[in-house]
Structure formats: C-alpha cells, structure tokens
C-alpha positions as CSV (number, residue, x, y, z in Angstrom):
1,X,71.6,107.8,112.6
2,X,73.6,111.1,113.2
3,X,76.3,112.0,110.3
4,X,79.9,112.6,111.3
5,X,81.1,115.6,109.0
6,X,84.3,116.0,108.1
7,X,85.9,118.7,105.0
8,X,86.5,115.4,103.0
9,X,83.6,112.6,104.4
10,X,79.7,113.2,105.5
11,X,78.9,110.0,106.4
12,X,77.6,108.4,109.7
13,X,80.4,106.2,111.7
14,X,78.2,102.8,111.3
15,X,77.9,103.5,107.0
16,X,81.6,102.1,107.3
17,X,83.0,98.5,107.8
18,X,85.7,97.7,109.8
19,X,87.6,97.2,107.1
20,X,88.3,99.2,104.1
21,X,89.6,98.6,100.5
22,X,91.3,102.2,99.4
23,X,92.1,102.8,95.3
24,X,93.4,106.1,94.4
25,X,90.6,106.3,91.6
26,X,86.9,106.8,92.6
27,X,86.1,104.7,89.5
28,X,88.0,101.7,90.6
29,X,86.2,101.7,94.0
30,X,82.5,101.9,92.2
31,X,83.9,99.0,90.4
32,X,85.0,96.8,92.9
33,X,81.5,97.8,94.6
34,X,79.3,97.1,91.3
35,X,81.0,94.3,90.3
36,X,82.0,91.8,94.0
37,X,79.7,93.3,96.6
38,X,76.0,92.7,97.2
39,X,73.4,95.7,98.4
40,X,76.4,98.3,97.8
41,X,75.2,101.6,99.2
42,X,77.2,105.2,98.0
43,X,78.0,106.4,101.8
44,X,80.3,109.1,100.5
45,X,81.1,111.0,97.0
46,X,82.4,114.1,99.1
47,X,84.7,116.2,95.7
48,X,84.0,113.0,93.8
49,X,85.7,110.7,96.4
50,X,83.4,107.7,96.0
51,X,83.2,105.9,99.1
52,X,80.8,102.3,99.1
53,X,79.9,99.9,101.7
54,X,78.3,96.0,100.8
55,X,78.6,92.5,101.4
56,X,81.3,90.1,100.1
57,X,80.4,86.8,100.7
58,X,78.7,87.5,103.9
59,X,80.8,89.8,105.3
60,X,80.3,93.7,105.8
61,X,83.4,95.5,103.1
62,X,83.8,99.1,102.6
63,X,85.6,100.5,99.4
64,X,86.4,104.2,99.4
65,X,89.5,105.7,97.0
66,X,91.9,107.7,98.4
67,X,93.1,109.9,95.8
68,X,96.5,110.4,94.7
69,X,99.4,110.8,96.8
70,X,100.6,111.0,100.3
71,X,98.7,114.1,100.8
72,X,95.4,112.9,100.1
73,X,96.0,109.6,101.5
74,X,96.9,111.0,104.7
75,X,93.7,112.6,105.0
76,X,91.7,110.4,104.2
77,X,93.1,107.0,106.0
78,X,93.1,109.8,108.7
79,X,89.6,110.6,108.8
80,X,88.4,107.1,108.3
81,X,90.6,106.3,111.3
82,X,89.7,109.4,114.0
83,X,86.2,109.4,113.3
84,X,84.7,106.7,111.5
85,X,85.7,103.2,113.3
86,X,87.6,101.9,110.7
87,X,90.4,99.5,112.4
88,X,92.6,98.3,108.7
89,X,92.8,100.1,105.9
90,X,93.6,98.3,102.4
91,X,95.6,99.9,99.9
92,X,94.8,99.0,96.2
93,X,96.9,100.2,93.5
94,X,99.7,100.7,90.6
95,X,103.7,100.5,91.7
96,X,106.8,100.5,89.7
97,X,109.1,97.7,89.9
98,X,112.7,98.7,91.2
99,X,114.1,94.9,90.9
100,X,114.7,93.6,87.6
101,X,113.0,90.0,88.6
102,X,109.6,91.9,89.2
103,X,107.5,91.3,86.4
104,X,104.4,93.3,85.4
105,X,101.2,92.1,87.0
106,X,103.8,90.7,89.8
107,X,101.3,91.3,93.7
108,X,103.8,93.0,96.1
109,X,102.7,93.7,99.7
110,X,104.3,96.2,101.0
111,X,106.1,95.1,104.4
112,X,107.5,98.4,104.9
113,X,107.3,101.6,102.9
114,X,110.4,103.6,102.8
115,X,109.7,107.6,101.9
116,X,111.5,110.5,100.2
117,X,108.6,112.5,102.2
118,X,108.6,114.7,105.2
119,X,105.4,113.4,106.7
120,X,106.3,111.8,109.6
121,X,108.3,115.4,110.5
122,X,105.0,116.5,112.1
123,X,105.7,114.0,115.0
124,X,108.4,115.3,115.9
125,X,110.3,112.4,116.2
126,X,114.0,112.7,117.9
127,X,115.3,110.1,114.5
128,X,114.1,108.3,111.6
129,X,110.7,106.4,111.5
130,X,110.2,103.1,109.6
131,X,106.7,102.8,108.5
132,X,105.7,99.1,108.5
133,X,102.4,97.3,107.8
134,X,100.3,95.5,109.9
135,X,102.0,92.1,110.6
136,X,98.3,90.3,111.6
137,X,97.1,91.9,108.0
138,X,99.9,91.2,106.4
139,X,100.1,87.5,107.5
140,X,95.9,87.3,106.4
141,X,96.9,88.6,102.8
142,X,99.4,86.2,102.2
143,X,97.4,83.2,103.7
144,X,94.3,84.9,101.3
145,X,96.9,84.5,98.2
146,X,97.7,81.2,98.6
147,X,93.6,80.1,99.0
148,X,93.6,82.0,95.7
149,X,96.4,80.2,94.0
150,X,97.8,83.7,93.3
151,X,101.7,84.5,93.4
152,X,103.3,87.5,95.4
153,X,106.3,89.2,96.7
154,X,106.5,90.9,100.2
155,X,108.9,93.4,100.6
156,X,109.8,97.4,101.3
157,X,108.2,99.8,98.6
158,X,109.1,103.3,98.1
159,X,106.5,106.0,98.4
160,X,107.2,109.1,96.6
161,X,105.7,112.5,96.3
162,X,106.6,113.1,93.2
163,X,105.4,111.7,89.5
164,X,106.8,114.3,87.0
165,X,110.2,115.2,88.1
166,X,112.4,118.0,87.3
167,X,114.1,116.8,83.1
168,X,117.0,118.5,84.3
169,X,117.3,116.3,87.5
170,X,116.3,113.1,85.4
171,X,120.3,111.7,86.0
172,X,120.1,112.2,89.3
173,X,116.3,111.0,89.8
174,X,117.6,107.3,88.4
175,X,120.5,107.2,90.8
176,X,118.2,107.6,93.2
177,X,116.0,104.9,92.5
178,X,118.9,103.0,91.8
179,X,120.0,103.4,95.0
180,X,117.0,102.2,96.6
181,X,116.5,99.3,94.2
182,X,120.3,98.8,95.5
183,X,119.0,98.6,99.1
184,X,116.0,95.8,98.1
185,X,113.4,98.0,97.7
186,X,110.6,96.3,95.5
187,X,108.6,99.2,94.1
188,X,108.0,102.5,94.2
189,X,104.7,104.0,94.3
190,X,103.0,107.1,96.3
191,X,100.7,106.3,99.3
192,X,101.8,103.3,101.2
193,X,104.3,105.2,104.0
194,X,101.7,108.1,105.0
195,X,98.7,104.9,105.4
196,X,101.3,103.2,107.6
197,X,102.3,106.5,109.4
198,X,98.5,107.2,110.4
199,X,98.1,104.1,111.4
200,X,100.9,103.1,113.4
201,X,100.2,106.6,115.4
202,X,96.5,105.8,116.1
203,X,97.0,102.4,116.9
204,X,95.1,101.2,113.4
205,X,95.9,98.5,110.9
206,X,97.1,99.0,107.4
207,X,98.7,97.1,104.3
208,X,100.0,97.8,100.6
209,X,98.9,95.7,98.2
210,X,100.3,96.8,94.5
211,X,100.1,95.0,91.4
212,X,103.5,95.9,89.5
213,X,102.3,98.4,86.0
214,X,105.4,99.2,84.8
215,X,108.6,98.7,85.8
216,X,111.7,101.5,86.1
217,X,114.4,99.0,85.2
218,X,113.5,97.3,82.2
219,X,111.3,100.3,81.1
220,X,107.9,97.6,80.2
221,X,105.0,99.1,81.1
222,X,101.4,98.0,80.6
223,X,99.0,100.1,78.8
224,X,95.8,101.6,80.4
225,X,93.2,99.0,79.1
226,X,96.2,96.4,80.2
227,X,95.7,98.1,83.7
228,X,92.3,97.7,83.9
229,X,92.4,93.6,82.8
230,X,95.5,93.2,85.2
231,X,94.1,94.3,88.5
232,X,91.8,91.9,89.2
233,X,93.5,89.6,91.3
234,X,94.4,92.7,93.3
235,X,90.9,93.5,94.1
236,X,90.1,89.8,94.7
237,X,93.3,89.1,96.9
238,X,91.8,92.4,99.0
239,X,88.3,91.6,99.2
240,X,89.6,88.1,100.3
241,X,91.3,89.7,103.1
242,X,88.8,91.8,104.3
243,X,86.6,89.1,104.7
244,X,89.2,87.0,107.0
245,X,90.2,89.9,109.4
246,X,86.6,90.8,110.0
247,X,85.3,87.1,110.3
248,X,88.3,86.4,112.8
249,X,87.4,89.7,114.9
C-alpha cells in the first residue's frame, strides 16, 4: 500500500472512508474515534492534525480535524478531496447564533454559507458565488435527526475569517452581523463556505453541522466544560449520517 504525500496528510488513499467527519480540534476527532468507532487506526497526525479511520456500526467512518478557519479548512477538505477519494466531507463544530430564537445547543445545518471572505476570488468568477451544501447530504442529516429524536434548524450560516476583531471597529462589527442576522442568516461561524467552495468545484459533497455555543444577540454563551457535554448529539447526528450515505452508495 503506496502513501500519497501531501505538506499536510501522509497517508495512503484506501486509510480513508468515503466519508469524513471534520472538527477543527484534533482532540475532538480522537474523541469521536475512542469513544463511537471500533478498530480506529491513527492514519494521519501530520502538525498534530489527527486524522482516524474505524467502524460505526458496520460501516467504514473517517474522522480527521480540520483546524481553524477557512484557510486550513480549505486545505485540508482540499487534499482529502484531490487525492485521497473522499466523496462528503462532514463539518463538526461551534457557531454563534445571529437569530434571537436560536437557543444554545440548538443543531443548525448549514444550507448555505454566506462569507465575508475572498476565497472564491481565485476562480475567477465573472459575479458572486453562493456556496451551498450538498442537498443528497443534507436531506440524509435531517432524515438521521429525526431517527435520533433530535431537533434542528436548516438555514444560511456566516463563515468569517475573523475571531478578534479590530475594538475600535467593534460598532461597526455588530452592524454587520446585524445586518446579516437581518437577512436570516442563522449563525456565524468560520469554515463552512470554503468546505462548500472545494467541493462544489471538484464535484464533492459537503455539509455544516453546528451546535449553537453562544449566541451574538442575547450574549449567553456556554462555558468550555458546557461545550464538551453539549456536543454530543452533534457527533452522533454525523456519525449517523455517515453511515446512511455510505450504506446507500
């Protein structure tokens, strides 16, 4: 079995399922891998980017984190995409509710992913680009939720590239994000529209699936043990997933 080098994976293209599960934190995806899969095998750890692949209830699952960002998670979804056989991609992860009638540990799945990023500038495009999940994997999630008995909201998110902005633009920042709430935009996070860019230009599948930590409206925000406890029906809703749009392939 020949490995497939990239700067970011070293990993042979069969150590990967056809479908993966991406957290931004490495420890998140040696948790989902220690604690839901059988036989997990470490197929990457690349600069600490864990990468797992086992068996959830029968079916092949890969978990790999992404990082943080659009950066990252452009290179990553990219890689795993170009040269490692993966057709969906699974985002797990944190997002900031923009609507008042979000509450925290509320599942949104992204339908869309609107962007204050210039990432889709590198295809040249002749206008504006709406990233948008995968309706097939989309349409699995939700029917994955209600076998779970677990409540969501579908809708567009907001992926950002930045976390810290500018105090002195803080006014300005919030009329923003006002703005977009203003436009029904669910939740802002920072991944989601790059994943959907890469795969929407290599013919791939990809989809969002956030549980809401904090929200900007009300300012309630769940602490980092809170975090932790809140996030498994995330994980389980994913794995869930997984399983369907390999067993239907």
């Amino acid at each position: 079995m020949s490995k497939e080098y990239t700067p970011h994976i070293v990993a042979a293209p069969e150590d990967f399922a056809k479908v993966v599960l991406m957290p931004g934190d490495p420890l998140r995806a040696r948790f989902i891998a220690e604690n839901y899969m059988e036989n997990p095998r470490l197929v990457n750890n690349v600069r600490g980017i864990q990468g797992y692949t086992g068996v959830y209830k029968g079916t092949p699952v890969s978990v790999m984190a992404s990082g943080m960002g659009m950066p990252s998670m452009g290179i990553y979804s990219y890689e795993l995409y170009r040269f490692f056989g993966v057709d969906t991609i699974l985002r797990i992860g944190s997002a900031g509710a923009l609507q008042a009638d979000l509450p925290l540990r509320r599942i949104v799945l992204g339908m869309g992913a609107s962007t204050d990023s210039n990432y889709a500038h590198q295809y040249h495009l002749p206008g504006g680009f709406a990233p948008l999940c995968s309706y097939r994997t989309l349409r699995t999630c939700t029917e994955a939720a209600k076998e779970l008995g677990y409540g969501y909201t579908v809708g567009n998110l907001l992926s950002t590239d930045v976390f810290y902005n500018d105090e002195e633009r803080l006014p300005e920042i919030f009329r923003s994000v006002e703005a977009y709430g203003k436009m029904g935009v669910l939740a802002v996070e920072m991944e989601a529209a790059a994943l959907y860019m890469n795969a929407a230009r290599y013919g791939k599948n990809a989809l969002a699936i956030c549980t809401i930590s904090d929200s900007l409206i009300t300012g309630e925000a769940l602490s980092s043990a809170e975090r932790q406890e809140s996030f498994t029906e995330m994980m389980e809703l994913a794995l869930l997933t997984a399983k369907k749009l390999t067993d239907r392939d």
